[in-house]
C-alpha positions as CSV (number, residue, x, y, z in Angstrom):
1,X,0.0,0.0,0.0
2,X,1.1,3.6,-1.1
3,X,2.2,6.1,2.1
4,X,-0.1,8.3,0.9
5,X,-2.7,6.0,1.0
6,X,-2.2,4.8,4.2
7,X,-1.8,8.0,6.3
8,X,-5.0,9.4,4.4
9,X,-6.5,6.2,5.7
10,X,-5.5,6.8,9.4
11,X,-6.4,10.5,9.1
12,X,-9.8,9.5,8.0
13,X,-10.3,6.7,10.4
14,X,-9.1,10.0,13.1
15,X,-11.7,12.2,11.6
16,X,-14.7,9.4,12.8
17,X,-13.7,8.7,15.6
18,X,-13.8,12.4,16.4
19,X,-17.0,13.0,15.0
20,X,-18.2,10.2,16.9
21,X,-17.3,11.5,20.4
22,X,-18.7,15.0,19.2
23,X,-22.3,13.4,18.3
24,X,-22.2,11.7,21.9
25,X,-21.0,14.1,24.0
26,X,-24.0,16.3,21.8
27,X,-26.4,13.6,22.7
28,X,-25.5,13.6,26.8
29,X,-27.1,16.7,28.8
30,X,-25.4,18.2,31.1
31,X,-25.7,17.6,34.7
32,X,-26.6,22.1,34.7
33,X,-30.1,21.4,35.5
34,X,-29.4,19.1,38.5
35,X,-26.6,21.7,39.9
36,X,-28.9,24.5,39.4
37,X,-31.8,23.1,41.3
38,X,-29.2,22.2,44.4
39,X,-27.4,25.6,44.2
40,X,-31.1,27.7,44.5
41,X,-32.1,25.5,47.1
42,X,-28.8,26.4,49.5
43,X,-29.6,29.8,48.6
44,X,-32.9,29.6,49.8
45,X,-32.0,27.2,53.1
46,X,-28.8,30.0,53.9
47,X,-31.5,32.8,53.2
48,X,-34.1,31.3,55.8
49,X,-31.0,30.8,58.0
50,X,-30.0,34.3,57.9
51,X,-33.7,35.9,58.1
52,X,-34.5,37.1,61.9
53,X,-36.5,34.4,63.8
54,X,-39.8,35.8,64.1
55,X,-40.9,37.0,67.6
56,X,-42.9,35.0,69.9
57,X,-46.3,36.0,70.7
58,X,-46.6,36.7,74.6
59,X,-49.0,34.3,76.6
């Protein structure tokens, strides 16, 4: 087999296996949603943490 032939051959075989970890890692969704939802709820438990406790009605 020609030089030529057989680096164009390993480029090519390169150039799918590229484009094959592109389409999957297109096809997996990102954990963002998850960390989102976790990261507004410690805002929300520091924020209730912080607030003033609310004062006692006498009895």
């Amino acid at each position: 087999m020609y030089t030529q032939t057989h680096l164009a051959q390993h480029h090519m075989t390169d150039l799918h296996t590229q484009a094959q970890a592109y389409r999957l890692a297109k096809q997996t969704k990102p954990e963002r949603e998850l960390r989102n939802r976790i990261g507004w709820t410690l805002v929300e438990v520091g924020l209730r943490l912080a607030a003033p406790a609310p004062a006692s009605a006498p009895l």
